[in-house]
C-alpha positions in Angstrom: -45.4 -27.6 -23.1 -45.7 -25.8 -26.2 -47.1 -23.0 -24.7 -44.0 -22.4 -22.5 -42.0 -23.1 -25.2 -44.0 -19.6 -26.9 -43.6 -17.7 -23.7 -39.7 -18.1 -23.7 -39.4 -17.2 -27.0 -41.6 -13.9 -26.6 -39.4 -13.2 -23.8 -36.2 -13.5 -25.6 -38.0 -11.1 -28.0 -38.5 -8.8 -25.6 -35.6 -8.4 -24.4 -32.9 -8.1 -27.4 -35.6 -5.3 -28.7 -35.3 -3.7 -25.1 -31.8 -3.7 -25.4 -31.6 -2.6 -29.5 -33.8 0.2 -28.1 -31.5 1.7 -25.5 -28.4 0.6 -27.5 -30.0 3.3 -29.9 -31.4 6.1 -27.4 -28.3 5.8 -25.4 -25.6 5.5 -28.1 -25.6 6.7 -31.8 -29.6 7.1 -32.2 -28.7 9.6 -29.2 -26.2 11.8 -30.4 -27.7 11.5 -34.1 -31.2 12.4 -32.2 -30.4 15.4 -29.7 -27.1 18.0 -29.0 -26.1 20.6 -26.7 -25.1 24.1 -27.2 -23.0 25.8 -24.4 -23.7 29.6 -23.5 -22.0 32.0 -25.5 -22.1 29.6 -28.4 -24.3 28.8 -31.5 -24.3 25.8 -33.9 -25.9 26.1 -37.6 -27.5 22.5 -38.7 -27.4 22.0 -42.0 -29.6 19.3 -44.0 -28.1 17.1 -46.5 -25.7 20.1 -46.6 -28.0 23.5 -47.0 -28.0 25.5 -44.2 -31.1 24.7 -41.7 -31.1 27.0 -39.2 -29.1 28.4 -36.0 -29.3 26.3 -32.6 -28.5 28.5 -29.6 -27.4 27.6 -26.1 -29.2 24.0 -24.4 -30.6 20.8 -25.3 -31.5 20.6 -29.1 -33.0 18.2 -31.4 -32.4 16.6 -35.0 -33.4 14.8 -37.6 -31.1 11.5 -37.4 -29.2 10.5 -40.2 -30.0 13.6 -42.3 -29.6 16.8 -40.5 -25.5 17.5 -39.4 -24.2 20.2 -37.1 -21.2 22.7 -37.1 -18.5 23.4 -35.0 -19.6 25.7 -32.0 -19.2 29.2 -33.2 -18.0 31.5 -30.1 -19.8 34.5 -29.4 -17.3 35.5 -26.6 -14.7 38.6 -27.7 -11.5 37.1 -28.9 -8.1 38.3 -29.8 -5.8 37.6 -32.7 -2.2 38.5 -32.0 -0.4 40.2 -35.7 3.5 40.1 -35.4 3.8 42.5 -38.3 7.8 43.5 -39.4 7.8 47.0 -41.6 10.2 49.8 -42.7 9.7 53.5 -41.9 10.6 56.2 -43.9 14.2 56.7 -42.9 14.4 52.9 -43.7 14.7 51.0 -40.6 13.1 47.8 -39.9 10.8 47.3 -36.8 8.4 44.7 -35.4 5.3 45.9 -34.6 2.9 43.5 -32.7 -0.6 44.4 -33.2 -3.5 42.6 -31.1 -7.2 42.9 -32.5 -10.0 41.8 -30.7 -13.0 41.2 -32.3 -16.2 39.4 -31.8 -19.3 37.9 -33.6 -23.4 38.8 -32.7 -26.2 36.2 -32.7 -27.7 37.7 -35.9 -24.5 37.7 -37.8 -23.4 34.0 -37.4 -24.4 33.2 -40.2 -21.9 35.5 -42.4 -19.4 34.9 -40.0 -19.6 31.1 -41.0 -20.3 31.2 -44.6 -18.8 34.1 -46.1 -15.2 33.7 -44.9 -13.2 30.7 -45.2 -10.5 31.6 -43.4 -10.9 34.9 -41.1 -8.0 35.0 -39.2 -5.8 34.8 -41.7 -8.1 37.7 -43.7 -7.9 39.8 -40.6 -4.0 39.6 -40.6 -4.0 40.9 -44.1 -6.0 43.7 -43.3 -3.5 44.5 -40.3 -0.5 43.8 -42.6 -1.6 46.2 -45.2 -2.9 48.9 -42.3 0.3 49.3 -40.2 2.8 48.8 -43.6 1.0 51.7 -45.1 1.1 53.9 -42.2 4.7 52.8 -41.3 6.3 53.9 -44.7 5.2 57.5 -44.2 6.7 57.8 -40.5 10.1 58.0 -39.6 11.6 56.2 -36.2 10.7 58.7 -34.1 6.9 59.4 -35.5 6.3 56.0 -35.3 6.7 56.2 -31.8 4.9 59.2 -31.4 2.0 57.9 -33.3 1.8 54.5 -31.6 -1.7 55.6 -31.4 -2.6 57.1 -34.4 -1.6 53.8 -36.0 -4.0 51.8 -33.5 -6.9 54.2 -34.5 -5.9 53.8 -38.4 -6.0 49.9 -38.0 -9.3 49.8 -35.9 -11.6 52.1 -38.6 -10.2 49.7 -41.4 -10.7 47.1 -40.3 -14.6 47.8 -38.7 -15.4 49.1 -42.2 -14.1 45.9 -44.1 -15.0 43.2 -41.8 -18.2 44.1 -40.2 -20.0 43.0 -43.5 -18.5 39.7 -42.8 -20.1 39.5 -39.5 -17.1 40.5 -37.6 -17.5 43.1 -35.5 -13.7 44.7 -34.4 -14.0 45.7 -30.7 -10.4 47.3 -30.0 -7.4 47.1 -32.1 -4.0 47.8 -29.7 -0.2 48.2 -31.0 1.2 46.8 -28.3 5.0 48.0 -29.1 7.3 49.1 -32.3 10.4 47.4 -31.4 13.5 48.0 -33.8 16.9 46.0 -34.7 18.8 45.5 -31.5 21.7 47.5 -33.3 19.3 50.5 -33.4 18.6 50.0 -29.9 21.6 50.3 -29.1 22.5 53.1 -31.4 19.2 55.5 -29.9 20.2 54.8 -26.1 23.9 56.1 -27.2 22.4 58.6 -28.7 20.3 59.6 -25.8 23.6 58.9 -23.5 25.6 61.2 -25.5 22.6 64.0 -25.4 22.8 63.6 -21.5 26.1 63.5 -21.3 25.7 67.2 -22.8 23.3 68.3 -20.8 25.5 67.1 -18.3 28.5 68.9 -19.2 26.8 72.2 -19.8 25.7 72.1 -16.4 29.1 71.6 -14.9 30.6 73.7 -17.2 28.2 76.4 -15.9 29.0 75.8 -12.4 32.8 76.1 -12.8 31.9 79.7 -14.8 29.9 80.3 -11.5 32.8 79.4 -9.2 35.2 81.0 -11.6 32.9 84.4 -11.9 32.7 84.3 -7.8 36.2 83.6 -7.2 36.8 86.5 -9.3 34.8 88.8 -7.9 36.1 87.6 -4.4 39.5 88.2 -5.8 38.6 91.9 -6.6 37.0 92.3 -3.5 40.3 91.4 -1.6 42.7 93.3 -3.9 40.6 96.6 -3.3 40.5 96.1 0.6 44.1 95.1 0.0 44.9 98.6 -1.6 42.6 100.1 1.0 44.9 99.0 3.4 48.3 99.7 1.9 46.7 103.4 1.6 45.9 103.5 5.1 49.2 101.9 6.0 50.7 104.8 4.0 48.7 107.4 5.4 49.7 105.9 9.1 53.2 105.8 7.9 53.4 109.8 6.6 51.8 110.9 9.6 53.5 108.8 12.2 56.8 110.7 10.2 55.5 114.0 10.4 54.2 113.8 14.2 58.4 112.5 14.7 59.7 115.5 12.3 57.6 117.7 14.3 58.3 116.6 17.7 62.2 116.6 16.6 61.8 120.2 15.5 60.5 121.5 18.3 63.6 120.2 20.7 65.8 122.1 18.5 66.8 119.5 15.3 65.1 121.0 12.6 67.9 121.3 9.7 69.0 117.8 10.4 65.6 115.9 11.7 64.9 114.6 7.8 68.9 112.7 7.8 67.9 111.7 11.2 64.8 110.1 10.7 66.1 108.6 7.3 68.7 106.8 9.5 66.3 105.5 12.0 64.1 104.3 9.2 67.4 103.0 7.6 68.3 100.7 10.7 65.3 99.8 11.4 65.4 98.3 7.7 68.5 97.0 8.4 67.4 95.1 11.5 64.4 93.4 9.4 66.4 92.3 7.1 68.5 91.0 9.6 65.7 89.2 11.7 63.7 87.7 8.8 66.3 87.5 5.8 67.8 84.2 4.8 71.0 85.6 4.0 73.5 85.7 7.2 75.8 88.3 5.9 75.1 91.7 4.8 77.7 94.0 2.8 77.5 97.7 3.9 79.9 100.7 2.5 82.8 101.2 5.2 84.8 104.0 4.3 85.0 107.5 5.4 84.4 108.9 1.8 80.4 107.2 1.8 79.8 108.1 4.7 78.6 111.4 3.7 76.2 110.2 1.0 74.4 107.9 3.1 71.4 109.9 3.6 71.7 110.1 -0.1 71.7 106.3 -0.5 68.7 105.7 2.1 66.6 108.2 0.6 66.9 107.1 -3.0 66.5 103.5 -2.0 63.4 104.0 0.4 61.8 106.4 -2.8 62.4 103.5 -5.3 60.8 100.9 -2.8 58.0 103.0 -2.4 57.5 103.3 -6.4 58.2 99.6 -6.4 55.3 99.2 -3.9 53.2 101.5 -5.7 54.0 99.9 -8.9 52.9 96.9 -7.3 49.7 97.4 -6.2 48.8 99.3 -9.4 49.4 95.8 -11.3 47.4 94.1 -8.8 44.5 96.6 -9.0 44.1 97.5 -12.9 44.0 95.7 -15.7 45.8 93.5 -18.5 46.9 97.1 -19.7 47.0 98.8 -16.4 49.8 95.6 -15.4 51.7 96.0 -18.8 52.5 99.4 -18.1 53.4 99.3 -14.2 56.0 96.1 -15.8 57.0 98.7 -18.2 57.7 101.0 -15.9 59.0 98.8 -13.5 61.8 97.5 -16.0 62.4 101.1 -16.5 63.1 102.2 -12.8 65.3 99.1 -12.3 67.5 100.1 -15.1 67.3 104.2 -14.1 68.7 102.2 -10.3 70.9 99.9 -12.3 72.6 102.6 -13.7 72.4 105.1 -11.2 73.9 102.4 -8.9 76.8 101.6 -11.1 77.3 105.3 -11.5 77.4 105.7 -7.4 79.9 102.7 -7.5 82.1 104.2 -9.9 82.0 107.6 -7.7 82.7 105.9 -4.9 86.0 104.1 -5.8 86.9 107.2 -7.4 86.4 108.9 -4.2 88.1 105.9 -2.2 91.1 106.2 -4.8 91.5 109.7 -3.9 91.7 109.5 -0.4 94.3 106.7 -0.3 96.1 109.3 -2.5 95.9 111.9 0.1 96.3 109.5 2.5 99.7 108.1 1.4 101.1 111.8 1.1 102.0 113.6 4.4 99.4 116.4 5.4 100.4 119.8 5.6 101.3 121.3 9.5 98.2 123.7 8.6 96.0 121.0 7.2 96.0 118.4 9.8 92.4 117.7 11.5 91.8 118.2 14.7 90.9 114.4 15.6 94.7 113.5 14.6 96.4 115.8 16.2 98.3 114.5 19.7 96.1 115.3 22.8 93.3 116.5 20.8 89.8 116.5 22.3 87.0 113.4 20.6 
């Protein structure tokens, strides 16, 4: 009996130590025992609080309840994003965002850990003071030109100053310079009004084009115009002088120059008629004009013809060339003016006359043959 009694109670022993035992390999004696790194990772133990040594990646043991462990340090690149706000030269304000990636090596862990407290915040100073110091030299413009230069700048001054510290920078990348939204808006109305300049130089060039063409095309049709009045002429002279000569050779020779005035004269006369507006025309009916006529047509048809002439001269020349054929033009018109007035004052002086003669009886010896009785037509 007592024997069982001994056997239990060894048993019972047994077990609670069992289960102390894997309470302690399977719960804090574990994780106090034995940790794991993950790849691209190392953890620095530390021994009551001086550095130990440097676990890489897998299963690692410690000392329990005197040896501690780090945070896992990442040995994978990583990036720190810098919103950075700085004035150029010509004093305008712009955000530049600057991205630097950096990364830490095996045999600098160490450094990286212990000699800064706080590197991000150190690398942002760096960056701050970089692109600030750049920025204040550069106007707008530069800056954007140089978006480059300033990543460069950034990248050597930053691998000189922190490298020492363990970090090693891989790329450093100005992502943009973005300025007030006012300047925005200012440069693209800039840039619209430079366009708009471009544009209307262009069109104002076209129109000179068109202008320049239409001129020429102008000139071109007033010299073949004047070719043609020539030739007109020329067709007109010699048409007359084929007529003078075929009515000299029937026998009108003193009188073929009155006659073909009058044809030329009616023929006027019926144009005027056909294609005038006016439905009455006024022509001199008494005896007395009928002699100066021929007169009449021929000075009328010469001071068309210098009308014509004047004419296409001011078509043809110049500014100057135009002033004088208007000079001259004014000048014939009041030469006809006058001359006319002149004929009209003959001409009732003329008419007066003959109603004078006519009122008085004619002499027996004076008495034309058309009025006397029985008289041949």
């Amino acid at each position: 009996m007592d024997g069982f009694v001994l056997f239990l109670v060894i048993v019972v022993v047994a077990v609670v130590g069992l289960a102390i035992l894997a309470a302690l390999l399977f719960g804090g004696l574990r994780t106090s025992l034995m940790f794991t790194v993950h790849t691209q990772e190392n953890v620095i133990v530390e021994r009551f609080g001086k550095f130990r040594r440097v676990a890489r990646p897998g299963l690692n043991f410690k000392a329990p309840f005197i040896d501690n462990i780090t945070r896992p340090i990442s040995l994978r690149i990583q990036q720190l994003e810098v919103n950075i706000e700085s004035k150029t030269k010509d004093n305008v304000f712009v955000t530049v965002p600057v991205a630097v990636q950096y990364v830490i090596k095996e045999e600098q862990v160490v450094d990286a850990y212990y000699r800064l407290s706080n590197p991000e915040a150190q690398i942002r100073s760096y960056v701050f003071d970089t692109v600030r110091s750049a920025l204040s030299g550069l106007e707008l413009d530069a800056a954007f030109e140089s978006k480059d230069d300033i990543a460069r700048s950034v990248e050597q001054t930053l691998s000189a100053r922190m490298q020492e510290f363990g970090f090693n920078i891989v790329n450093t990348l100005v992502q943009d310079i973005s300025p007030d939204s006012r300047v925005r808006d200012s440069m693209n109305s800039i840039n619209a009004a430079q366009r708009d300049r471009v544009a209307a130089q262009s069109l104002a060039e076209a129109d000179k084009i068109k202008r320049v063409t239409q001129a020429e095309a102008e000139a071109e049709s007033k010299r073949l115009q004047g070719e043609g009045v020539a030739a007109q002429r020329k067709a007109n002279a010699m048409g007359i002088a084929e007529q003078y000569e075929m009515l000299r050779k029937v026998g009108i020779e003193h009188s073929a120059e009155q006659l073909l005035l009058m044809t030329q004269y009616f023929d006027t006369m019926q144009d005027v008629a056909r294609n005038g507006r006016s439905n009455v025309l006024f022509l001199p009916s008494n005896p007395g004009t009928v002699g100066t006529m021929g007169d009449e047509i021929r000075n009328a048809m010469l001071q068309a013809q210098a009308a014509q002439e004047a004419d296409a001269d001011a078509d043809t020349s110049d500014a100057d060339g135009r002033r004088r054929a208007e000079e001259r033009r004014r000048s014939q018109e009041q030469e006809r003016a006058a001359r006319a007035r002149r004929e009209a004052q003959q001409r009732e002086e003329s008419a007066r006359r003959q109603a004078q003669q006519a009122a008085q009886p004619p002499a027996p010896g004076n008495v034309p043959p058309w009025a006397r009785p029985g008289s041949a037509n």
